[in-house]
N, C-alpha and C positions, 0 to 999 in steps of 0.2 A: 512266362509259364502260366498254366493255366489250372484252375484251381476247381474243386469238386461244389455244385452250386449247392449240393446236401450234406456231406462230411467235410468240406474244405479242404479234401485231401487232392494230391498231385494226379492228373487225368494225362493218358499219354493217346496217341492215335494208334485206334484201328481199323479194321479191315471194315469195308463196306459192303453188304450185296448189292445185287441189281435197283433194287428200287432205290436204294438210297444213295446209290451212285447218280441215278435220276435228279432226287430233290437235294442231298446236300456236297458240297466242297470237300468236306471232313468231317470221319466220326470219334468222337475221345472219348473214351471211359476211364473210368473212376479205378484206381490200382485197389482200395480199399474195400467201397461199396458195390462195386460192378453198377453205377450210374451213367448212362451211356450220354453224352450229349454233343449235339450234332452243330454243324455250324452248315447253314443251309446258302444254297447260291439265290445270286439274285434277283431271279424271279419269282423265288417263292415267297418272297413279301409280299407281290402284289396277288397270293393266292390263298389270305388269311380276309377272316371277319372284318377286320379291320385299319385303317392305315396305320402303318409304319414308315418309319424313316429308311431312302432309302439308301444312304449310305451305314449307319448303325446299328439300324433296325429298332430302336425304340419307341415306344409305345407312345411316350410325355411329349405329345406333341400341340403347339397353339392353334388353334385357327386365326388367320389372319384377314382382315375388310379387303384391303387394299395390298397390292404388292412394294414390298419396303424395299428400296435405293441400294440400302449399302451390302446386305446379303444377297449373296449370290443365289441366282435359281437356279432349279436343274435344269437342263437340257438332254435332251431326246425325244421320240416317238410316242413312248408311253407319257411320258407327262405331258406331251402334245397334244394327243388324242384325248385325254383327258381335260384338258384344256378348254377344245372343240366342246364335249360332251357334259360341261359346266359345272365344272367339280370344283370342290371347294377350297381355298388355300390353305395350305401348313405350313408351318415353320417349327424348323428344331434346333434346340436351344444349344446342343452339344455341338454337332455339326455344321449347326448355322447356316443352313439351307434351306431354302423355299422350292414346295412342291405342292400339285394339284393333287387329287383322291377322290372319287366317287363316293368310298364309303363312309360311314358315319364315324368320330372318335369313341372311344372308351369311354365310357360314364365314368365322371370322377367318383361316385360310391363304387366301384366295380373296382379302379386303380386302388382305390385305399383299403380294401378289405383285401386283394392280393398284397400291397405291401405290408400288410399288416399281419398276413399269415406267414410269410416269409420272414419277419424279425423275430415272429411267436416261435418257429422252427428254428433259426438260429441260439436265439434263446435258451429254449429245452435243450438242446444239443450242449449247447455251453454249460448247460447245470449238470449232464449226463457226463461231461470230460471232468469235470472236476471230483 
């Protein structure tokens, strides 16, 4: 089940239009807040600022010198070409996957100021239920 990222309340699926028939899989909204959130297909990871994982999508990813032995890599065209085109290695921690990306990571000050407005909202919400 899946849970509301701003009231933590239960999101059920709905209806999609055209465009977002285009960029996502499924769209859930929030039964409480009317919080809509999408769960996008898998191209559109590689149509953000920045690399993502591309089986989980997350953001915490390493850069890696060399490629490591025991984790597996991806395989396909896009991480091919990418390859070719001398992009730089990632590895992620959850997935435990190694893949190539053009584009540059997330500034660890950038990751920590968003995780850090997101517990500050969790937070407040927890002092407003009480």
């Amino acid at each position: 089940m899946l849970h509301c990222p701003t009231c933590q309340g239960r999101l059920r699926r709905v209806h999609r239009n055209f465009a977002e028939k285009l960029l996502y899989v499924a769209m859930y909204e929030c039964g409480k807040c009317h919080t809509r959130k999408p769960d996008p297909r898998w191209y559109a990871l590689y149509l953000g600022d920045y690399p993502r994982c591309p089986r989980c999508g997350t953001y915490r990813l390493t850069r890696l010198a060399t490629r490591d032995k025991i984790d597996q890599m991806l395989k396909g065209p896009v991480n091919w070409v990418q390859f070719m085109w001398g992009a730089d290695l990632y590895h992620c921690r959850y997935c435990r996957v190694q893949f190539y990306d053009v584009r540059k990571p997330v500034a660890p000050e950038v990751r920590e100021k968003a995780a850090a407005a997101v517990s500050m909202g969790a937070a407040a919400q927890g002092s407003e239920a009480e």
